[in-house]
N, C-alpha and C positions, 0 to 999 in steps of 0.2 A: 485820711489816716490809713495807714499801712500796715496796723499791726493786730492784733486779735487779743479781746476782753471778755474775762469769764468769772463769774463770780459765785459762788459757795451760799447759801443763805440758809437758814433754819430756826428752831427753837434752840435754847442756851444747853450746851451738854450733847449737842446731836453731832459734834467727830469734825467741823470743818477745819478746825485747822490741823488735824490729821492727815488730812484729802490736801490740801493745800503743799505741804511740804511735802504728802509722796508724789504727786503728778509733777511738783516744781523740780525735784529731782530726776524723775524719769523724763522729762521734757529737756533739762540741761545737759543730759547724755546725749539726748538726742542730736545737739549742738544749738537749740536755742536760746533765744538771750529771753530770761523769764523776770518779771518785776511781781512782787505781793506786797502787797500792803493790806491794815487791820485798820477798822471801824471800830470806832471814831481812833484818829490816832494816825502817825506818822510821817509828820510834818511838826514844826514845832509850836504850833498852834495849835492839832490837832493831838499831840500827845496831852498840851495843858488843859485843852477843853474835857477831853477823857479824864485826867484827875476828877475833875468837877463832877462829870456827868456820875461816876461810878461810886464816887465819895457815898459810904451806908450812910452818912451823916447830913449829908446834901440835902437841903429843903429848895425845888425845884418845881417849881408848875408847870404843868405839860404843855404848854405854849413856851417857857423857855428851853423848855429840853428840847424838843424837835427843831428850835431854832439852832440848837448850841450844835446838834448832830448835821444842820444842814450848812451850819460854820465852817464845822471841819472836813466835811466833803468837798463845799467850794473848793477849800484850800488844800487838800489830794488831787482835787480833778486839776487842777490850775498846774500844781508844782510835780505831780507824780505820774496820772494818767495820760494827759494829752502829752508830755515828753516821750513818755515812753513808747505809747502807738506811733508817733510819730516816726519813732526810728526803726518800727516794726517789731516790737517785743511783743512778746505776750506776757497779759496784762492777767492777776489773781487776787482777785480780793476776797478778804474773809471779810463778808460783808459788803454791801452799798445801799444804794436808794430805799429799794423791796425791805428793805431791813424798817424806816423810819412809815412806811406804809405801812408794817405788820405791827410793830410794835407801838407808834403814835399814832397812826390811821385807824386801827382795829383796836391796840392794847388801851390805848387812851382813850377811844373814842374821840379823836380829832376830825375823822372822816378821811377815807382811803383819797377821794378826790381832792380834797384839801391837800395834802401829802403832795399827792402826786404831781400840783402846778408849782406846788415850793419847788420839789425835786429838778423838774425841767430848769427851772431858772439854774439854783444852786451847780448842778452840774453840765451845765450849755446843750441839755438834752443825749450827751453821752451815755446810753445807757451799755449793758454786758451783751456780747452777741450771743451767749450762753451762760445759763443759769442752773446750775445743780442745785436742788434742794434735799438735804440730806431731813430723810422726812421722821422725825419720833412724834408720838405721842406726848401727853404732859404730864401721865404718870411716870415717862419713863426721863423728863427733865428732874422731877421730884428725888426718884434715885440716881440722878449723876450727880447731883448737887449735894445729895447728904454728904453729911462729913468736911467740905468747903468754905473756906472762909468767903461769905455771898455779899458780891456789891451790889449797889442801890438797887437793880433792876432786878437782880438773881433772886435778890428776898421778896417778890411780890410773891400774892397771892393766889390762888388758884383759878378765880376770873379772867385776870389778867391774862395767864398762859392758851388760856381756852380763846379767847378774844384773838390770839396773838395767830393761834392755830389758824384760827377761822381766815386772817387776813393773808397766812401764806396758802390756805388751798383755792382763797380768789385770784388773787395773783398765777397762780400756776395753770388757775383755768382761763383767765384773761390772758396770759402771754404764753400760750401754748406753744409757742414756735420759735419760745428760746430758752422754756425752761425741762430741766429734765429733771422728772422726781424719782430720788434713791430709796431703799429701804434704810434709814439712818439705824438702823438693829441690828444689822447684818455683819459678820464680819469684815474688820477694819480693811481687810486684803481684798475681799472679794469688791466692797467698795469703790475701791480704788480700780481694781479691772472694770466696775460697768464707768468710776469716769471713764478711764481710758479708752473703753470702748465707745463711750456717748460721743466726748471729743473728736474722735475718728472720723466718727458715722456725721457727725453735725459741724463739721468745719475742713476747710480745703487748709490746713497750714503745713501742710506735707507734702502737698502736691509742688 
């Protein structure tokens, strides 16, 4: 594969797809061909699993939810990512893998390494060459969220989000050497300058 895969990852309310549409613009100036795609979602198996999964009304066991998330990953990595590196694009998801380790592996208590041999299977071990994680705190998900009408996952608890924490600052220490942690508090602009700068400094796609 010939093309370069970066991914966004965080607590609910912490700016990625902010960061996503500004880099995917400043990258398409630049004259690259950019592909994004959202977790779970965008395929049409993975938009109807997303109904499911976000439904407030959804009664879901945490065994089939991390199934229904690694449903629709298969089915992005099959139909949206491996095309796309293939022809050399660069690849932005809001969201992947990191995502069902943070939130099923830690938020569930499923187990980070349980997670992680689904993940390998479900996505042919594809993982992002870079990882931004726009980093808030869980009081600061509580006030992005007031006032929001919250799907299934948005209205948990405060356990929950702390659990969820814990599983993105393991991850960040475990894959040191493809994730890069933002101040997700920071202004939205300045943001977007240290992506820009991260991407730079951590990938040859210019050269």
């Amino acid at each position: 594969m010939k093309g370069f895969f970066c991914s966004f990852e965080g607590l609910d309310g912490c700016g990625k797809t902010t960061q996503i549409k500004l880099l995917k613009q400043r990258l398409e100036k630049t004259g690259k061909e950019v592909v994004t795609f959202r977790e779970p979602g965008c395929t049409k198996l993975g938009e109807d699993i997303r109904g499911v999964l976000l439904d407030p009304v959804a009664d879901i066991c945490d065994r089939s939810e991390v199934l229904l998330y690694l449903a629709s990953r298969a089915q992005v990595t099959e139909d949206i990512i491996i095309p796309a590196l293939n022809s050399g694009a660069i690849v932005l998801a809001d969201r992947f893998a990191d995502s069902s380790v943070a939130y099923q592996g830690y938020g569930r208590g499923l187990g980070a390494g349980t997670v992680e041999k689904l993940n390998d299977f479900a996505i042919k071990r594809i993982y992002p060459d870079l990882t931004f994680l726009l980093d808030i705190t869980v009081e600061d998900v509580f006030k992005r969220l007031e006032n929001k009408s919250l799907d299934r996952l948005e209205k948990e608890k405060g356990r929950f989000w702390f659990d969820v924490k814990r599983g993105y600052d393991w991850l960040a220490e475990k894959h040191n050497d493809r994730y890069l942690r933002l101040d997700g508090k920071a202004d939205y602009m300045t943001i977007h300058e240290e992506v820009w700068e991260g991407l730079i400094a951590r990938t040859e796609i210019f050269d």
